[in-house]
C-alpha positions in Angstrom: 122.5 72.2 81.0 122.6 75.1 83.3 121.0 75.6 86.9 118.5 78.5 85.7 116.1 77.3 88.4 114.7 80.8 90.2 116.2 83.4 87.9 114.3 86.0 85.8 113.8 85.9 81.8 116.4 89.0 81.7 118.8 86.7 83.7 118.3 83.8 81.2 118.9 86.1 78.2 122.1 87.4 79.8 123.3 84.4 80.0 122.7 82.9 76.7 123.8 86.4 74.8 127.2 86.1 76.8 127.2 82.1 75.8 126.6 83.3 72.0 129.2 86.0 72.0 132.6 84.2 73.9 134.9 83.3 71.6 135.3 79.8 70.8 138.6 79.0 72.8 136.3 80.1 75.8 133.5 77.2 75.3 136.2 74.7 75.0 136.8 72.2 77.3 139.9 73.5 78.8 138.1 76.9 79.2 134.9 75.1 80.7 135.8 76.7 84.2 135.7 80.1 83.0 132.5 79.7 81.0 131.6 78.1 84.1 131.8 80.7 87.1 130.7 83.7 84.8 127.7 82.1 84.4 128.1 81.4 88.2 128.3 85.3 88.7 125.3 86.1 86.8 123.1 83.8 88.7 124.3 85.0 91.6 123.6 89.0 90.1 120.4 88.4 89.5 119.3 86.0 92.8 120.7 89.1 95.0 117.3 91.3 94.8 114.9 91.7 97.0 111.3 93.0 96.9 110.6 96.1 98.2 107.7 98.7 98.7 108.2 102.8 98.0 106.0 105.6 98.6 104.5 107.4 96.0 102.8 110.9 95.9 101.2 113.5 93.7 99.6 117.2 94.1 97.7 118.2 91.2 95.2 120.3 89.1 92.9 118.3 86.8 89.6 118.0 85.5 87.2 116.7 86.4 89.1 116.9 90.4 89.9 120.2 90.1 92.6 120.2 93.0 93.6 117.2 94.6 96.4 114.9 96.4 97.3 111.2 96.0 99.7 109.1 97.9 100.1 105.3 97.0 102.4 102.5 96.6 104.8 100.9 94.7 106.3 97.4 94.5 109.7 97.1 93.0 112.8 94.5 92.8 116.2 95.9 93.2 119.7 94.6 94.1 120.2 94.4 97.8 123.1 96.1 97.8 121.2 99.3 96.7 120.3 101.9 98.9 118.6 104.6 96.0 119.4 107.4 98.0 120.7 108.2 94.6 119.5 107.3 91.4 117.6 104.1 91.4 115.7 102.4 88.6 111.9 101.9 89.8 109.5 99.4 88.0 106.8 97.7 88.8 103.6 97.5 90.2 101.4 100.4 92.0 98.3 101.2 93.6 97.3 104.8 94.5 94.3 107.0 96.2 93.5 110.4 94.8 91.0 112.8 96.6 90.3 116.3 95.4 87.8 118.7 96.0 85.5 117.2 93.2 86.1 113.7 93.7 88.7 111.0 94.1 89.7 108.4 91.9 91.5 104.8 92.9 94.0 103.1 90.5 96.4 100.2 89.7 98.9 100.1 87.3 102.7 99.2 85.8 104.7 102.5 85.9 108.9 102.9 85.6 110.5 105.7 87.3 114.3 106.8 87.5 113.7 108.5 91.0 115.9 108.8 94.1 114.8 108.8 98.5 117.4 111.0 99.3 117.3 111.0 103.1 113.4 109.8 103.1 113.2 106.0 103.1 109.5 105.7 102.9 108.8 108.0 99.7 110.0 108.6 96.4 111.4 112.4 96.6 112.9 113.4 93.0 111.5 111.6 90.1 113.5 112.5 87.3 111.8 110.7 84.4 109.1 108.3 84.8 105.8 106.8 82.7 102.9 104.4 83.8 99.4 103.3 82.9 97.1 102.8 85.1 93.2 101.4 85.3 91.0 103.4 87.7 88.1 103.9 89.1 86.9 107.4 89.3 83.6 109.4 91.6 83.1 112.6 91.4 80.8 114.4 93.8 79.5 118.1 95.1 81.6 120.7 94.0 82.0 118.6 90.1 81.7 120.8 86.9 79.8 117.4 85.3 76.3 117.2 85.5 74.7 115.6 87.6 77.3 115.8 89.9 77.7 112.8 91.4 78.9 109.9 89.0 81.5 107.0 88.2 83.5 106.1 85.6 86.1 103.5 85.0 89.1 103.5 82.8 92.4 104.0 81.9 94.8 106.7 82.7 98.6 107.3 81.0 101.1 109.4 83.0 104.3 111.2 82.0 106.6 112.9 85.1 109.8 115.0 83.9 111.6 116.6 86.6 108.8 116.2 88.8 106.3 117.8 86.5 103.8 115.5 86.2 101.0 115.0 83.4 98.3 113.1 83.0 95.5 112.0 80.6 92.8 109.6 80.4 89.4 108.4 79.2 86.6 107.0 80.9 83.4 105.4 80.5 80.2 106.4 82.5 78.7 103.3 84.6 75.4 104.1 85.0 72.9 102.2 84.5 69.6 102.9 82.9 71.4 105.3 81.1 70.1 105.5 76.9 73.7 108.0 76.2 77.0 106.7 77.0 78.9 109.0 79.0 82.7 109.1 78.2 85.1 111.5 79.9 88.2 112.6 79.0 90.6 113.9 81.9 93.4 116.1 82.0 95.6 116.9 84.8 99.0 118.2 85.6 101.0 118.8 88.8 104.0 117.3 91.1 105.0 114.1 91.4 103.7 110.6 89.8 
């Protein structure tokens, strides 16, 4: 059948939609080489990515942080060809490190992001539209509005960025043990970047 060997589910599906919609003089025999080097081409499309790594970062008022600042990173395939110092799809897989002045929170998730690096190679510098979800693990200490001050939480955070303006909400369950109430927080935050 066909050489599919290293391709992506998208690329697969490509290929069999084109398949399904030639016309029938095109799956002939005569017409085999044609059927034959545009399936060629898409193989070749989708075998010319490459992984790469992109900078993320975020400044941001929220509760229960109050005001804080997260860089992190995110691990993308796009076709090598591309530079993104325009428009670029982003999706994929990230990791980022919040600290603020009541806490810091550490989280992994799936986001997508229509951004552009302009000049900046390392970091993401205009996200135009962009949504992710994110598991995290969040400490707040000292100066935290929650009492006692001091505690951890674990959950799950969804984020929305529009022209840069970024918000964010999520809920969180207490991990404490020994405790007889269960503690859930809800978070709210908004700010700049994803």
């Amino acid at each position: 059948m066909l050489a599919c060997k290293g391709m992506s589910g998208l690329g697969r599906i490509l290929i069999l939609l084109v398949l399904l919609a030639a016309p029938a003089h095109l799956l002939a025999g005569d017409d085999a080489e044609v059927q034959s080097d545009l399936v060629r081409r898409i193989v070749e499309e989708e075998q010319n990515e490459e992984v790469r790594v992109v900078g993320l970062r975020r400044l941001r008022l929220s509760y229960p942080l109050k005001v804080s600042g997260g860089l992190g990173l995110m691990r993308v395939r796009q076709p090598v060809d591309f530079d993104c110092s325009t428009v670029c799809d982003h999706r994929g897989y990230f990791f980022e490190v919040e600290p603020g002045l009541a806490g810091i929170q550490v989280g992994a998730g799936w986001a997508l992001l229509v951004a552009e690096r302009k000049r900046n190679e390392r970091f993401l510098s205009d996200i135009y539209v962009g949504w992710g979800v994110r598991g995290a693990l969040l400490r707040t200490w000292g100066d935290s509005t929650l009492d006692p001050s001091g505690q951890t939480f674990v959950g799950v955070e969804g984020d929305l960025t529009i022209t840069s303006a970024n918000i964010g909400v999520g809920l969180f369950h207490g991990v404490a043990r020994g405790s007889e109430d269960e503690q859930w927080l809800l978070t709210i935050g908004a700010g700049w970047g994803f």
